[in-house]
N, C-alpha and C positions, 0 to 999 in steps of 0.2 A: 422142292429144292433138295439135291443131295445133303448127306449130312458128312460134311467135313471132320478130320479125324481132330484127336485132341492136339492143344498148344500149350507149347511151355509159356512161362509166365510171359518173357520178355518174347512171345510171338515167332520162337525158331521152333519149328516143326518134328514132332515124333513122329516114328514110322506107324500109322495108322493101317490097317487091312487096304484104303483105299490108295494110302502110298505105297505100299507094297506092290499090288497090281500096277501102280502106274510105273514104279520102279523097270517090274519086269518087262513091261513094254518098249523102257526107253532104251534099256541096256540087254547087249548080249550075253552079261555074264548073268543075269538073274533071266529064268523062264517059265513058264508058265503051262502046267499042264492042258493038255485042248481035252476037251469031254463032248461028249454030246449031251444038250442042254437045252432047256427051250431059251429065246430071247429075253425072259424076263428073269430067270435064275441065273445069278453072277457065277462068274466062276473064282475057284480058288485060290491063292497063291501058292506059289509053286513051296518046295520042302526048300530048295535052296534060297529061296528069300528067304524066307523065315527063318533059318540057319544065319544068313549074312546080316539079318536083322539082328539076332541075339549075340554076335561076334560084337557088331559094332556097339551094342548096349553096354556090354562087357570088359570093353576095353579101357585100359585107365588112359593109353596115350586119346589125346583128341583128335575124332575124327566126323572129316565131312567131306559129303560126295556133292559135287557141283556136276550141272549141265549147263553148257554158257557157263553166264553168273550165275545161275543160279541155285539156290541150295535144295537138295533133294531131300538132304538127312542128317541131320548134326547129332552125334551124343552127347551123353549128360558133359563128358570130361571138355569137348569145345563148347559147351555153354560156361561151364565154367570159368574160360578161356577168355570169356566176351566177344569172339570172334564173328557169331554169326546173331544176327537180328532179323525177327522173320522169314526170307528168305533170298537175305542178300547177306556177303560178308561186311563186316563191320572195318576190316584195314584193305588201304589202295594195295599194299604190298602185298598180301597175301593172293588179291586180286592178278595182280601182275604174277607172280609166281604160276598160281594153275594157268594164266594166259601162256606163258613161255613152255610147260610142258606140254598142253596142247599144242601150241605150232609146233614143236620140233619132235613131238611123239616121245620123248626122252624121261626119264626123268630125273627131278630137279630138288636139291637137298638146299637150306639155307639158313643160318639164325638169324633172327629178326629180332629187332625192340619193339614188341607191339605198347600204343597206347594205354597206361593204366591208372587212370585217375591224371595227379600232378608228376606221377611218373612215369617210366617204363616198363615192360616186363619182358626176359630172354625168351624167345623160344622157339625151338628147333623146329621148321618145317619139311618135310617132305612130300609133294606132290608127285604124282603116280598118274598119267595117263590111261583110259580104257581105250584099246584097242576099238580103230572100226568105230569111233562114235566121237560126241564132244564135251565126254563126260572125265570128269579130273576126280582122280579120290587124294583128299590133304589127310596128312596125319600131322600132329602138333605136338610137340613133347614138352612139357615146362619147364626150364634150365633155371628159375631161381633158386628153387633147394639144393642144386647140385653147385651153382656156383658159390651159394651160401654156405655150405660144408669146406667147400675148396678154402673160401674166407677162412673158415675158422680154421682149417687146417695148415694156412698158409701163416696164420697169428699165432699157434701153438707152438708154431716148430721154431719162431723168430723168438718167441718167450722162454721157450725151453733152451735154447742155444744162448740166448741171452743170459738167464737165469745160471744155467750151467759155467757160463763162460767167467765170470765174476770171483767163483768163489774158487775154479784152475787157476786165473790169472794171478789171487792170489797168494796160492799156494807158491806157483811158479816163484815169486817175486822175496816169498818168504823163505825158498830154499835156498834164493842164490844168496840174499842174507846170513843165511845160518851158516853158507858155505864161508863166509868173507867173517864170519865172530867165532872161531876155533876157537880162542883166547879169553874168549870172556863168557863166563859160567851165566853171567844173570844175562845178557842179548839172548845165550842158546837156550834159555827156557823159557824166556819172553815169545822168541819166535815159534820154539815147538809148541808151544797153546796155543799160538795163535794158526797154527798148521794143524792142529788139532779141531779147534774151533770150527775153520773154513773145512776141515775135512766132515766133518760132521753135520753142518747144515748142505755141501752136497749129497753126503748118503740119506738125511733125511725129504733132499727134493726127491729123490729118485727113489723112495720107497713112497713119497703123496704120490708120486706120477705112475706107481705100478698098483695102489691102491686105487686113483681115482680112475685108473683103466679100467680094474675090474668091475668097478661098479657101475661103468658105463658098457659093461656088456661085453669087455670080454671075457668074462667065466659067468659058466650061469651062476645064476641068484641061489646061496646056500639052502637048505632047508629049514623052512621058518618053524619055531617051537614057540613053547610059554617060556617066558624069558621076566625070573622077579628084577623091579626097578631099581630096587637094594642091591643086588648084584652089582648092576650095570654102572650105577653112583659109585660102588665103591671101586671097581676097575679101573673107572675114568680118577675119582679123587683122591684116592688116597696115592698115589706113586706124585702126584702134584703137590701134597701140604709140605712139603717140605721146602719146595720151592715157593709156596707163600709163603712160606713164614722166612726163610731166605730176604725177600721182600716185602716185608715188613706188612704184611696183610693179613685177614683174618679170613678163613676159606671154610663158612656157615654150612653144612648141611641138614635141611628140614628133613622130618620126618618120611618113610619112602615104605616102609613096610605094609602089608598084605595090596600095593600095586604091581598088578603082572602088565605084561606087554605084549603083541606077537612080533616076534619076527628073530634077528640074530644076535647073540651076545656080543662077539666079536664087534660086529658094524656101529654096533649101538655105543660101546666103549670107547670106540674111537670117535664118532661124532660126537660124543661129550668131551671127551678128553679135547678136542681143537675148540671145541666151544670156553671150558673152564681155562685152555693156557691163552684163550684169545683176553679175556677177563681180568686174566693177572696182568699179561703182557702189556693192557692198555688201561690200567688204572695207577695211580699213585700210592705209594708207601701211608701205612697207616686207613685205607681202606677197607672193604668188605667186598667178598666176593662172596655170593650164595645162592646155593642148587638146590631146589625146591619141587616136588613130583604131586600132581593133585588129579583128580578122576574129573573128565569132564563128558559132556553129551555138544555135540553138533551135530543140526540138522536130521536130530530126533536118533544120528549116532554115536555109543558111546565110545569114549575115548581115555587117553594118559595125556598130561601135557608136564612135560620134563622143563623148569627151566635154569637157565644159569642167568644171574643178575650180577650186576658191577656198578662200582661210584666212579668209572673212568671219563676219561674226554667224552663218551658221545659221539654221536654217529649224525652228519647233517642229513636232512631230507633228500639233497640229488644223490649222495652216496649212498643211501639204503638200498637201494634198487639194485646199484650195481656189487655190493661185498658178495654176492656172492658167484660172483664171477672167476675162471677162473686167473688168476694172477694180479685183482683187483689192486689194487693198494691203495687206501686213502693218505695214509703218510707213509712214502715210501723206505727213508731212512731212519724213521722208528724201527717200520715192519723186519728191514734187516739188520738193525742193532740188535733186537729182540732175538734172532735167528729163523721170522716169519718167512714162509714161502709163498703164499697169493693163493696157497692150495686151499688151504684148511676148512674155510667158510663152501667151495664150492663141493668138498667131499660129504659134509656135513647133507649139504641139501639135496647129494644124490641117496645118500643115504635114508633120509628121509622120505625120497620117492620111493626107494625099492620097496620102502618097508609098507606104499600103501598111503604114506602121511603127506604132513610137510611141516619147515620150518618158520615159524615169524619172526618179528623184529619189532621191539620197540625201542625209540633210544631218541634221547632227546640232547644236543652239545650241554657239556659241563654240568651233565646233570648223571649221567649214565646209562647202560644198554642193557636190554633184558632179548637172549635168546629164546627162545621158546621151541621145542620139536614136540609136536603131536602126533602121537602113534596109536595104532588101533590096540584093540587088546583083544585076548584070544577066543576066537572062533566058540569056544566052547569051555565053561568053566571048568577046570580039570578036580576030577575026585579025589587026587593023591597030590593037593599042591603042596609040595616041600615045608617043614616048619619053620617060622623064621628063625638066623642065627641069632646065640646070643646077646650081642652086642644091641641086637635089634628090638627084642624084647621092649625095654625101655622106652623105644620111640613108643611103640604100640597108646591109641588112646585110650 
């Protein structure tokens, strides 16, 4: 019995040496050299198979070459696809499409919903007729990620115009006011803080939305260094105790001295910093707020886990998932009494990718929330680590 070439799991056919040769027999575009040979030594596939073979392997679009129906040679990316099984296609439409470019010799472009699961999946086909024979080559291109991008990029731009539009409208609203109280000293001071106020939580959307730009890639990623945690605690807490204590809260910092970190001081500041005003912002007067740094090991590597804790509202189980979204809000007109943007939680969590890590979450309603970012620490213990400051000493055990 001949021996048949290998099979993908679900029975659609890789180009074996034996499909190769059959390949080039059936088509004019693959050939086959002629040798002189006795009858029982095979001959070889030609160099342009085996080229057309490793193009097709290669390729991310999905592709499959039909004669009839049927399949001659599907790659990895249209298994993927679920398109072909054994050696039939798996959708009638797909079917119909190579049928229509064969009869009319043309070829034929179309998106389709194919079958997937309890739902759909887009994706672009193009069928391609060979000349001279009744063989179809499909190429398939997957349109969810791109119509998924589109989504998000279609929700950003309604957010951010929304967002934007809120704290112009007003302003607007407060000028024409201020125009109509000439007269009266205490309106025109009332309204210019409050023209103050909305001017300042729009200059702070549009400095989250050109910070959370860059850390989605539009500037490369800084140069990562040793970076002490002490540092990076005092960047984010200290410009903040004043505003705890403002609000009547008590802003704990544990001990942080001899843990280093790798990555940015900059990045790391500011995801503490939206973490510790997230803490204030959503706790009650006469509370505790406290940033705590301890050396841990996962998965046999070691690590920093930085956290900030609060005795706030609490975070319920379906909204944990989503805070760190960008423009999330669990309570909307808290988040903008506060001066919150929807940013803060999502710049946090890129920050944490860049660096290697990531962020957790734990937090239970009326009980309070504990952030947590864990970062890797440096590559290589350094000889000349800085002595702690002052102030630091003290903590030391």
């Amino acid at each position: 019995m001949p021996t048949r070439g290998k099979q993908w799991a679900n029975g659609a056919p890789t180009l074996s040496t034996r499909d190769v040769r059959r390949l080039a027999a059936r088509s004019p575009l693959l050939t086959m050299r002629h040798v002189r040979s006795t009858p029982a030594e095979p001959e070889p596939p030609s160099q342009t198979a085996a080229v057309l073979a490793t193009v097709a392997a290669a390729l991310e679009t999905g592709a499959v070459l039909l004669d009839d129906d049927e399949v001659l040679l599907a790659n990895e990316a249209a298994l993927a696809l679920r398109v072909v099984f054994g050696r039939e296609l798996t959708s009638r439409m797909l079917s119909r499409i190579a049928r229509d470019a064969r009869r009319t010799g043309k070829r034929v472009t179309q998106d389709v919903d194919l079958p997937w699961g309890a739902s759909s999946r887009a994706v672009h086909v193009v069928a391609a007729p060979v000349p001279g024979t009744a063989q179809v080559v499909l190429l398939l291109s997957d349109l969810e990620e791109a119509r998924r991008l589109e989504a998000v990029r279609r929700d950003f731009i309604a957010n951010v115009s929304h967002e934007l539009k809120t704290p112009v409208g007003a302003m607007l609203l407060l000028a024409e006011a201020l125009r109509d109280a000439t007269d009266d000293p205490v309106a025109i001071k009332q309204f210019t803080d409050r023209i103050t106020r909305e001017a300042g939580r729009m200059s702070r959307l549009v400095q989250e939305l050109l910070e959370l730009s860059r850390l989605q890639g539009g500037e490369p990623l800084p140069a990562m260094e040793t970076v002490r945690v002490s540092d990076v605690v005092a960047d984010a807490a200290d410009p903040l105790q004043v505003r705890a204590d403002a609000a009547g809260m008590s802003l704990d910092i544990g001990p942080t001295a001899g843990l280093t970190v790798w990555g940015d001081r900059r990045q790391l500041a500011t995801a503490l910093t939206n973490l510790i005003e997230n803490a204030i912002a959503y706790s009650a007067r006469g509370s505790r707020v406290g940033v705590g740094a301890r050396t841990e090991i996962e998965d046999g590597v070691k690590g920093v886990a930085i956290a900030v804790s609060d005795e706030g509202v609490g975070i319920e189980k379906a909204d944990q998932e989503r805070v760190f979204e960008r423009f999330y809000r669990i309570d909307t007109a808290r988040s903008r009494a506060t001066g919150g943007t929807g940013l803060g939680l999502a710049i946090v969590k890129h920050v944490a990718n860049n660096h290697g890590g990531r962020v957790g979450l734990w937090s239970y309603p009326g009980v309070g929330s504990t952030f947590t970012l864990h970062l890797p620490v440096p590559p290589v213990t350094p000889t000349d680590d800085p002595q702690p400051r002052e102030f630091e000493k003290g903590l030391e055990p």
